[in-house]
C-alpha positions as CSV (number, residue, x, y, z in Angstrom):
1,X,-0.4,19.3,29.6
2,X,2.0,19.0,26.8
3,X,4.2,21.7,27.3
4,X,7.2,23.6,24.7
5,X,10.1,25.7,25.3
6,X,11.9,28.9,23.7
7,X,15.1,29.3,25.0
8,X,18.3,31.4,23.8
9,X,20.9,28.6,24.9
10,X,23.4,28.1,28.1
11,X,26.1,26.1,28.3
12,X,25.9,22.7,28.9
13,X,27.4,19.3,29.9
14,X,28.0,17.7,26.7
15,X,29.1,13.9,26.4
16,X,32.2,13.3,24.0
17,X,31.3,12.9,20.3
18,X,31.9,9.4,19.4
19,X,33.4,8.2,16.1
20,X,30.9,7.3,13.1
21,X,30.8,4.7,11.0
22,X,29.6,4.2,7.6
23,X,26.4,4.8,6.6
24,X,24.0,3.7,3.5
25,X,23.0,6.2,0.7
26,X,19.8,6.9,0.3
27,X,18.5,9.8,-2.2
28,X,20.9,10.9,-4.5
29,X,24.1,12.2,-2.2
30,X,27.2,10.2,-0.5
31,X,27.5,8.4,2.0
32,X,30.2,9.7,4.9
33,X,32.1,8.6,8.2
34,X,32.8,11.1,10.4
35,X,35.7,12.2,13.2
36,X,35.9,14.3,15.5
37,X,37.8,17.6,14.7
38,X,38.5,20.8,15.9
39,X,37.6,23.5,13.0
40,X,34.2,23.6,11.4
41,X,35.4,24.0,7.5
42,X,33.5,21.6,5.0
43,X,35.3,18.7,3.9
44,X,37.2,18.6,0.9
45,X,35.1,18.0,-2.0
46,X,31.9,18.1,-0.3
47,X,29.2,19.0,-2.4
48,X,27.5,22.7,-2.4
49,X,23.9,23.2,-2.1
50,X,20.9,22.9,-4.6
51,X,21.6,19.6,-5.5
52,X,18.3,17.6,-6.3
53,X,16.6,15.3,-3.5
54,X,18.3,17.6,-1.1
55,X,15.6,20.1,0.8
56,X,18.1,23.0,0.0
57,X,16.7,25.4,-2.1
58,X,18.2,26.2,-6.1
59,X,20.7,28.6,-5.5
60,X,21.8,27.7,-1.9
61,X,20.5,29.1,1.4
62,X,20.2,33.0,1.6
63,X,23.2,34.0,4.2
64,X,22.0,35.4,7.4
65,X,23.3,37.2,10.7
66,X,21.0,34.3,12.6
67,X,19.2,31.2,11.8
68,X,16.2,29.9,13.8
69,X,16.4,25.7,14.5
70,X,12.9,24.0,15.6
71,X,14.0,20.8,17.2
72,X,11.0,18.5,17.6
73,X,11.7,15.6,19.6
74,X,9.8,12.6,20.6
75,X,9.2,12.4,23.9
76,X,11.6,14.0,26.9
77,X,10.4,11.1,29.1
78,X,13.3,9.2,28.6
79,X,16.5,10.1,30.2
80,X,18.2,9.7,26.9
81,X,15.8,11.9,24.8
82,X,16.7,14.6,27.9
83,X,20.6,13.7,27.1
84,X,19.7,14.5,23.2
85,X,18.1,18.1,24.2
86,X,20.5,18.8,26.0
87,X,23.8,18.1,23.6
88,X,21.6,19.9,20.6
89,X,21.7,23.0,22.8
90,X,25.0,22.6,24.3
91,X,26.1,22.5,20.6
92,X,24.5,25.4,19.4
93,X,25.8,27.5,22.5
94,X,29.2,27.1,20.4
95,X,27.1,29.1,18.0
96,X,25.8,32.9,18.6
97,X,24.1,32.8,15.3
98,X,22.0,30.0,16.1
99,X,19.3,30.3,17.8
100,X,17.3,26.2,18.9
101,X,13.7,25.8,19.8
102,X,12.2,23.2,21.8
103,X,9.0,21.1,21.3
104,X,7.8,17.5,23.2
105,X,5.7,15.8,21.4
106,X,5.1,13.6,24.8
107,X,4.7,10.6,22.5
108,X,2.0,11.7,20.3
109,X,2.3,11.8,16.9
110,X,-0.8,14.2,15.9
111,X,0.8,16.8,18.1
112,X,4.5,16.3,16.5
113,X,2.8,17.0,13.5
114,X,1.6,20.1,15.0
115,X,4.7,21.2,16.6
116,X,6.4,20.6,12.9
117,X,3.5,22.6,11.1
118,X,3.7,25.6,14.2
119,X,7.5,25.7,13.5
120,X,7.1,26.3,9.4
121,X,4.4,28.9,10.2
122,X,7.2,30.8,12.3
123,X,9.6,30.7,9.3
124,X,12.5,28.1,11.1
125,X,15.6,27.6,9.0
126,X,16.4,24.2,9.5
127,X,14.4,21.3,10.8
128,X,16.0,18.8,13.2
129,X,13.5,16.0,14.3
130,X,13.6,12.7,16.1
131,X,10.2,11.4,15.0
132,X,8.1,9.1,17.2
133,X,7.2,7.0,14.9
134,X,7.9,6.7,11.1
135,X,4.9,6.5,8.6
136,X,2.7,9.1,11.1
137,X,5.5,11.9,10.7
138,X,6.4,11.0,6.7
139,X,4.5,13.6,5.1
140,X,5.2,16.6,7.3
141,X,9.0,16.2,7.0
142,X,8.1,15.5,3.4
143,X,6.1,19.2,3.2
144,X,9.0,21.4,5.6
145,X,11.4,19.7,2.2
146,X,8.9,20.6,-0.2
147,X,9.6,24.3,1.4
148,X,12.9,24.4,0.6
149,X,13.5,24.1,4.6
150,X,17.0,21.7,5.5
151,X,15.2,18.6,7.5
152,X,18.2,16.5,9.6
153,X,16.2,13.1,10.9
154,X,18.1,12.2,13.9
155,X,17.8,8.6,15.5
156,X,14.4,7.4,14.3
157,X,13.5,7.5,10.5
158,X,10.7,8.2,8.4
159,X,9.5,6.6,5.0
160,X,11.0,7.9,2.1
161,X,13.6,9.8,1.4
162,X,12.1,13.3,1.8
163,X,14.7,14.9,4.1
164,X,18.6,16.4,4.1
165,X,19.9,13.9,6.0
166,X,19.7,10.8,8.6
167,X,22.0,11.0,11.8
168,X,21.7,8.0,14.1
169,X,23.3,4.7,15.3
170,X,23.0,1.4,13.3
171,X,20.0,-0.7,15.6
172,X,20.2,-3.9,14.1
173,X,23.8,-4.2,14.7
174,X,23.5,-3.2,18.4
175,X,20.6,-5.4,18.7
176,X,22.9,-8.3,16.9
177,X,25.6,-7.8,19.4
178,X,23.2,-7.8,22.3
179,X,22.0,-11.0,20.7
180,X,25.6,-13.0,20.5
181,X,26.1,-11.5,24.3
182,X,22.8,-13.5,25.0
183,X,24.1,-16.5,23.2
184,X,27.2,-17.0,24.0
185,X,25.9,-16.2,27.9
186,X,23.5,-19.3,26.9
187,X,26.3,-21.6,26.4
188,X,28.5,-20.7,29.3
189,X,25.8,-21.3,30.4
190,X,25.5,-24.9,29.1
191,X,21.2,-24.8,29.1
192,X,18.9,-27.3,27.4
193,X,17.1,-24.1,26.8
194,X,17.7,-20.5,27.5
195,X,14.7,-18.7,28.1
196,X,14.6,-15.4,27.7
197,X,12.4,-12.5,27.4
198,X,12.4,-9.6,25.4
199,X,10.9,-5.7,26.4
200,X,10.4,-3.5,23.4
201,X,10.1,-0.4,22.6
202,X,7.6,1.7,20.9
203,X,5.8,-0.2,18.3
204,X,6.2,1.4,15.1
205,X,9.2,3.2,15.9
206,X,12.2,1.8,13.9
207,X,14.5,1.3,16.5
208,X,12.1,-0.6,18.3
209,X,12.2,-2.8,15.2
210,X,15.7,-2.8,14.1
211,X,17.0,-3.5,18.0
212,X,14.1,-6.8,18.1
213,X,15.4,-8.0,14.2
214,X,19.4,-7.9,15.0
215,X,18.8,-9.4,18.1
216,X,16.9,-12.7,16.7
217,X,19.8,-12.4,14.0
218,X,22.3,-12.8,16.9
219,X,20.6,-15.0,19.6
220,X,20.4,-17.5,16.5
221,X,24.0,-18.6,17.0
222,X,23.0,-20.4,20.1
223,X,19.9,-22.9,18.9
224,X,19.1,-23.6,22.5
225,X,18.3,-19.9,23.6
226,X,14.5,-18.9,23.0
227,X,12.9,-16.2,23.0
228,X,9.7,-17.3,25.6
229,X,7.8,-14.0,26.0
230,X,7.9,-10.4,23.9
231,X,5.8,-7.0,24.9
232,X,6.3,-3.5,24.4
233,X,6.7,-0.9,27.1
234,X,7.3,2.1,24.7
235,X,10.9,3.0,26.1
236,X,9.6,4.2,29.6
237,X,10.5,2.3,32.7
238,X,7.1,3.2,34.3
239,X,5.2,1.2,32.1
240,X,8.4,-1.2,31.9
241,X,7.6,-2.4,35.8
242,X,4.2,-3.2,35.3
243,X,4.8,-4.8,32.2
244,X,7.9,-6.7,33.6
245,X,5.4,-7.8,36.2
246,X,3.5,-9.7,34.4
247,X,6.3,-11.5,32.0
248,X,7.9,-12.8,35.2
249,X,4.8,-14.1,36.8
250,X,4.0,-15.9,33.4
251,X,7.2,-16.6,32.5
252,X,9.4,-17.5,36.1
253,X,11.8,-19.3,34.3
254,X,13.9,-17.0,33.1
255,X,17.6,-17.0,31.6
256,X,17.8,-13.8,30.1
257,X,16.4,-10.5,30.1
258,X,17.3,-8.5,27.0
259,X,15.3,-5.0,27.0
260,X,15.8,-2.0,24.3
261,X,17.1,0.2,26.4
262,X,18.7,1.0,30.1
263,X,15.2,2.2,31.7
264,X,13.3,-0.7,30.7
265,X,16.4,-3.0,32.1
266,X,16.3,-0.9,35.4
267,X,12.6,-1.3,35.8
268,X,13.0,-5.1,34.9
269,X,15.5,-5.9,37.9
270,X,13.2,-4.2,40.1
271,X,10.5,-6.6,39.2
272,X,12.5,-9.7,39.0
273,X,14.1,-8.3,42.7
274,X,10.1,-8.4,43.6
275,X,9.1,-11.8,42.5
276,X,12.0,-12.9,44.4
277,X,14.0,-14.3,41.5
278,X,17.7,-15.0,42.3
279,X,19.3,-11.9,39.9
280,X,22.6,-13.9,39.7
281,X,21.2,-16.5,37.6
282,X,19.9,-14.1,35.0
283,X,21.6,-11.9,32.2
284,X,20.0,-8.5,32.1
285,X,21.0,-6.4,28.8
286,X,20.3,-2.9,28.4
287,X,20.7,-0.2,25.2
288,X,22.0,3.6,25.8
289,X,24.8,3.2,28.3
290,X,24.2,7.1,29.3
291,X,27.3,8.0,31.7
292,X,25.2,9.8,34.6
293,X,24.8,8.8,37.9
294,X,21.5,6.8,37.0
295,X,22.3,5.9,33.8
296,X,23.4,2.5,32.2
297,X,27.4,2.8,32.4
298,X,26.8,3.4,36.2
299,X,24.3,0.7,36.4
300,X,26.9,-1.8,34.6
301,X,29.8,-0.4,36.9
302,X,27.3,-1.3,40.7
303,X,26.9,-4.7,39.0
304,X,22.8,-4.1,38.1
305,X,22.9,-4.6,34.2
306,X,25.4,-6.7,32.7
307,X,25.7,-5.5,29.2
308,X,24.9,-2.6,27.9
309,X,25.4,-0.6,24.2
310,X,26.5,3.2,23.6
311,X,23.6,4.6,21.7
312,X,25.2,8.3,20.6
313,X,22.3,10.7,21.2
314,X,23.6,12.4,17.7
315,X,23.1,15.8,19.4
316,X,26.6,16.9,18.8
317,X,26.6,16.0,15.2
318,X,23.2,17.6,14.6
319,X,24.4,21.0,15.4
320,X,27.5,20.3,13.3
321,X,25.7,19.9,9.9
322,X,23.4,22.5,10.5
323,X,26.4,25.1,10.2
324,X,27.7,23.1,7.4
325,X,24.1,23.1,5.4
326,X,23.0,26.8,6.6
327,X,26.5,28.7,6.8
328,X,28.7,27.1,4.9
329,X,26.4,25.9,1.4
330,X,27.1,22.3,2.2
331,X,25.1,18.9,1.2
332,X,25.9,16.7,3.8
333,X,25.8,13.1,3.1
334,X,22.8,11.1,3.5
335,X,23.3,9.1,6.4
336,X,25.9,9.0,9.4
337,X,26.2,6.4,11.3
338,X,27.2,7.2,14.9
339,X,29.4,3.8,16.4
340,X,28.5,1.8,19.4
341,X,30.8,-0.2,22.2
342,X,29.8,-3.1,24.3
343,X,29.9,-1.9,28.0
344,X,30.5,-4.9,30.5
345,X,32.1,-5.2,33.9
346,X,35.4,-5.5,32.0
347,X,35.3,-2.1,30.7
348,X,32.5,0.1,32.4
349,X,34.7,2.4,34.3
350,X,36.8,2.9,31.6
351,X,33.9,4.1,29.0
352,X,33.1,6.0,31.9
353,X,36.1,7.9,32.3
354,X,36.3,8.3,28.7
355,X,33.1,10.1,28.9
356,X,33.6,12.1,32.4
357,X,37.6,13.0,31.9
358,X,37.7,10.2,35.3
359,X,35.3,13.0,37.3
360,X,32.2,11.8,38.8
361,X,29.3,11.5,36.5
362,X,26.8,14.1,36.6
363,X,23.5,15.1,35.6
364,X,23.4,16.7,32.1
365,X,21.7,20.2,32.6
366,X,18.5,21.5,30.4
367,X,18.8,24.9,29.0
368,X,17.7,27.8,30.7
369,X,14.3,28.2,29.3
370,X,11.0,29.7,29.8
371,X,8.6,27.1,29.4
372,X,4.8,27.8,28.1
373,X,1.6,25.3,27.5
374,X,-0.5,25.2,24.2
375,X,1.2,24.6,20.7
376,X,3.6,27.6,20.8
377,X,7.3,26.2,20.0
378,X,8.8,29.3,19.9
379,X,8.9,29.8,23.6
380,X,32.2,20.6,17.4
381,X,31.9,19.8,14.0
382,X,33.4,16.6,12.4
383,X,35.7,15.9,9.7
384,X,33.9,14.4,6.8
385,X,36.0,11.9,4.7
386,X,34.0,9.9,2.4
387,X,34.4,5.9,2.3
388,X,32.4,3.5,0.5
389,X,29.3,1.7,2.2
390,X,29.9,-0.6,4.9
């Protein structure tokens, strides 16, 4: 049973914010790159709010003692998505004014819509959702704008341009580098033909999309590599072994293994481990690089994956412009683009240290929460310097 949670936040682990990039306008307002910083003041000539195209009401937002959040994520059954929850409320613990609730959509997008709809009715401030997938969600984040309510979209998008603002990493470029790992791998490699296989995500999500279109774009430098088999496992590395399974036994020749994210990779090496395929013959490439002790950066560092990309969960960032747009009368550009890093052998304890201060990695926390079924929800701030589109 689907289940949501109302919590007043504790503190958290929290994973270092990672530097943005540049991202693409999209209705009406700038484009920015963000660093980290220590104060939470509005950037030089940042615009104020009631701008057109913006979900901030004429006039700006009316100034409270507290403002309510309803974050509606996806899914919590991936460990990233957990890693996401987790750095939104770690954030907002920062914050005494702010209060975050909690709703899992488990992957149903009739029920996100619900969970969006229950968190109007109860009068939220801002909106902060991760849709699961795009043209399903569209005209609910459409309607919480159309009610002068702040909407940040954070790692998947919806159509349109019906929202504050878009937080998340650039897909088709991490796919695009996971695609030149593959191909260069492929000549080093020196094969007639390099097979390899491909495990997607959701279908209909636009990572899922982005991550399978740079990939193609970067696996094309190397003509002999081939992509022999594609399915979707929808992100979760319990339908990941199954489907795995299957490829192998259709597909035993295999070069490559290239799967959307660190889960799918895991489940993928068990598989290939049980059709007794020799694993040091293959190239297994992962997406998320989470630094905990069963994450991908770990997985990289005991020599299980060989490649995998930082995917910033955008928690951290999240929290940030929601002071910015609710406290401080800011419109925040349209689109940040959070930066990625190839994690190899060569580098994996490093980007670990970088993310654990050289401590052990550990289990990010939830926050302390009383959880309840049905459809009742309620249960660091960057520098922004503008540049021009990259």
């Amino acid at each position: 049973m689907r289940r949501t949670t109302r919590a007043r936040l504790t503190a958290l682990a929290v994973t270092p914010v990672l530097a943005l990039g540049a991202g693409s306008a999209v209705h009406g307002q700038h484009s920015q790159t963000s660093e980290p910083a220590e104060t939470t003041e509005p950037a030089e000539g940042t615009e104020l709010a009631g701008g057109a195209g913006t979900c901030i009401p004429e006039g700006g937002i009316e100034a409270k003692d507290n403002y309510l959040i309803g974050m509606s994520q996806a899914n919590k059954g991936e460990p990233w998505r957990q890693a996401m929850n987790d750095q939104i409320a770690a954030a907002a613990e920062e914050h005494p004014e702010l209060e975050v609730v909690f709703a899992d959509a488990a992957q149903d997008n009739a029920q996100q819509v619900a969970d969006v709809e229950n968190f109007l009715a109860q009068g939220i401030d801002l909106l902060i959702i991760s849709p699961n997938e795009a043209a399903p969600l569209t005209d609910v984040v459409a309607d919480a704008c159309a009610q002068g309510v702040p909407v940040i979209v954070l790692d998947r998008k919806v159509d349109g341009d019906q929202f504050t603002m878009f937080i998340g990493a650039d897909n088709v470029e991490i796919g695009r580098q996971a695609g030149v790992h593959a191909a260069e791998y492929c000549a080093t490699g020196g094969f007639d033909q390099c097979n390899v296989i491909e495990i997607r995500g959701l279908e209909g999500s636009t990572p899922a999309q982005e991550r399978g279109d740079g990939f193609r774009e970067g696996l094309a430098e190397n003509p002999a590599a081939t992509i022999i088999a594609s399915q979707n496992a929808d992100w979760l590395r319990e339908k990941a072994i199954p489907v795995s399974q299957a490829m192998f036994q259709a597909n035993p020749d295999v070069n490559v293994v290239y799967t959307h994210n660190d889960p799918m990779t895991e489940a993928a090496i068990i598989s290939a481990e049980s059709a007794g395929l020799n694993l040091d013959d293959m190239l297994f490439i992962g997406i998320d690089a989470l630094p905990t002790p069963d994450g991908g950066i770990q997985s990289v560092i005991d020599g299980r994956i060989d490649a995998t990309y930082v995917y910033p969960t955008g928690g951290v960032q999240a929290i940030d412009f929601a002071v910015q747009i609710l406290e401080d009368g800011v419109v925040p550009p349209d689109s940040v683009t959070l930066e990625t890093q190839e994690v190899t052998a060569d580098n994996a304890q490093e980007v670990m240290d970088s993310f654990t201060g050289g401590s052990p990695a550990t289990e990010s926390t939830g926050a302390e929460a009383t959880e309840t079924t049905g459809g009742d929800a309620m249960g660091t701030t960057p520098d922004v310097s503008e540049t021009t589109e990259g």
